[in-house]
C-alpha positions as CSV (number, residue, x, y, z in Angstrom):
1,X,8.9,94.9,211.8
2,X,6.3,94.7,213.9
3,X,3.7,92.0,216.0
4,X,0.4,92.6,217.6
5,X,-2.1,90.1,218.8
6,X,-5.5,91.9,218.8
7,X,-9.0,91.4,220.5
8,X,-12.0,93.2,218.8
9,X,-14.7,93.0,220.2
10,X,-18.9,94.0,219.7
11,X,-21.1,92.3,216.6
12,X,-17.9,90.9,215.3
13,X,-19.1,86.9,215.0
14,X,-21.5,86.0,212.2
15,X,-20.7,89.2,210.2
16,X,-17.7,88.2,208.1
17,X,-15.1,89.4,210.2
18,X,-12.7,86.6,209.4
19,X,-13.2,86.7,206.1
20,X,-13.1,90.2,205.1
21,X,-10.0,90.5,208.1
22,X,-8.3,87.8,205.9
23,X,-8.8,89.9,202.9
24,X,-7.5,93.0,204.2
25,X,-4.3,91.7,205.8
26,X,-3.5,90.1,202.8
27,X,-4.0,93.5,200.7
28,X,-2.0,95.1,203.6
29,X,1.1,92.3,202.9
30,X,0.2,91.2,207.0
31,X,0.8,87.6,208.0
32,X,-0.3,85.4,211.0
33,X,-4.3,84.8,211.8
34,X,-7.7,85.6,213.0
35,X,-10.5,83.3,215.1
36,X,-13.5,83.3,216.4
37,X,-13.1,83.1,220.8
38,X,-15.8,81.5,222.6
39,X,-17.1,84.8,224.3
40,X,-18.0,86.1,221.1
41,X,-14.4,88.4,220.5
42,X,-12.3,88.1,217.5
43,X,-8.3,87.1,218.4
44,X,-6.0,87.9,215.4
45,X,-2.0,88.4,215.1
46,X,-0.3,90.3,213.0
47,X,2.8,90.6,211.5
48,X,4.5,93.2,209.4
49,X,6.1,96.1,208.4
50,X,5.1,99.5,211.3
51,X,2.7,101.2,208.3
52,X,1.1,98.0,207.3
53,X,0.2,97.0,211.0
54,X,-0.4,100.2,211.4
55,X,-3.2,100.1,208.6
56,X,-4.5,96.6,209.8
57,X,-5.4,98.5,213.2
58,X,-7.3,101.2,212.0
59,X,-9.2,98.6,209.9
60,X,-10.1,96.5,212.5
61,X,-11.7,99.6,214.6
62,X,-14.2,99.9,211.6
63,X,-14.3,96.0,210.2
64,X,-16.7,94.7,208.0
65,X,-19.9,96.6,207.2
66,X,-22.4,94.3,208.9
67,X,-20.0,94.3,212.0
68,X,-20.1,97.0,215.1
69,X,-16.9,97.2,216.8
70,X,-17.1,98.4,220.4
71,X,-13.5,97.9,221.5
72,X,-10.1,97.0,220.2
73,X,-7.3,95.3,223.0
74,X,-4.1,95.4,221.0
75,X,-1.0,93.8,223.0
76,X,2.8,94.5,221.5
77,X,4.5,91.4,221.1
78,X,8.7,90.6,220.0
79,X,8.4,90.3,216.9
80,X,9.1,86.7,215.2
81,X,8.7,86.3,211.4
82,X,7.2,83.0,212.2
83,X,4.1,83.1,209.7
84,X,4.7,83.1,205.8
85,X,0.9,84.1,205.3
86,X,-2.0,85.2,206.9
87,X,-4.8,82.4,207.8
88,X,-8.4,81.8,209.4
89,X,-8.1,79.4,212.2
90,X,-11.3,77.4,213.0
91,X,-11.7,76.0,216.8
């Protein structure tokens, strides 16, 4: 099992991002959550199995079709099992 908190960064506010990003890590069986971060990134973490992660990444490089991603931080964390689902937090 496997956790990764993730920065994307580019035209990734006011395109979806959350949304469809909700959408795929729940098709992908990933748990934890995405925001919107006042300098215009999107934050998620994610937790799951190495392949499903895995697949979460690669999606997040492309994201939504209205979105441009220019750059994707991802940071290795313990993992936890903390999160039973995956959710959108609002500020």
């Amino acid at each position: 099992m496997r956790r990764v908190h993730t920065y994307i960064s580019g035209r990734v506010q006011g395109v979806f991002f959350r949304a469809t990003t909700h959408r795929a890590a729940i098709g992908f069986h990933i748990t934890g959550w995405v925001r919107n971060m006042p300098d215009g990134r999107v934050e998620a973490l994610f937790e799951g199995n190495n392949e499903d992660v895995d697949k979460m990444l690669k999606w997040c490089h492309v994201g939504p079709p209205a979105a441009r991603v220019d750059k994707v931080i991802t940071e290795e964390e313990t993992f936890i099992g903390e999160y039973t689902d995956f959710q959108i937090k609002h500020p």
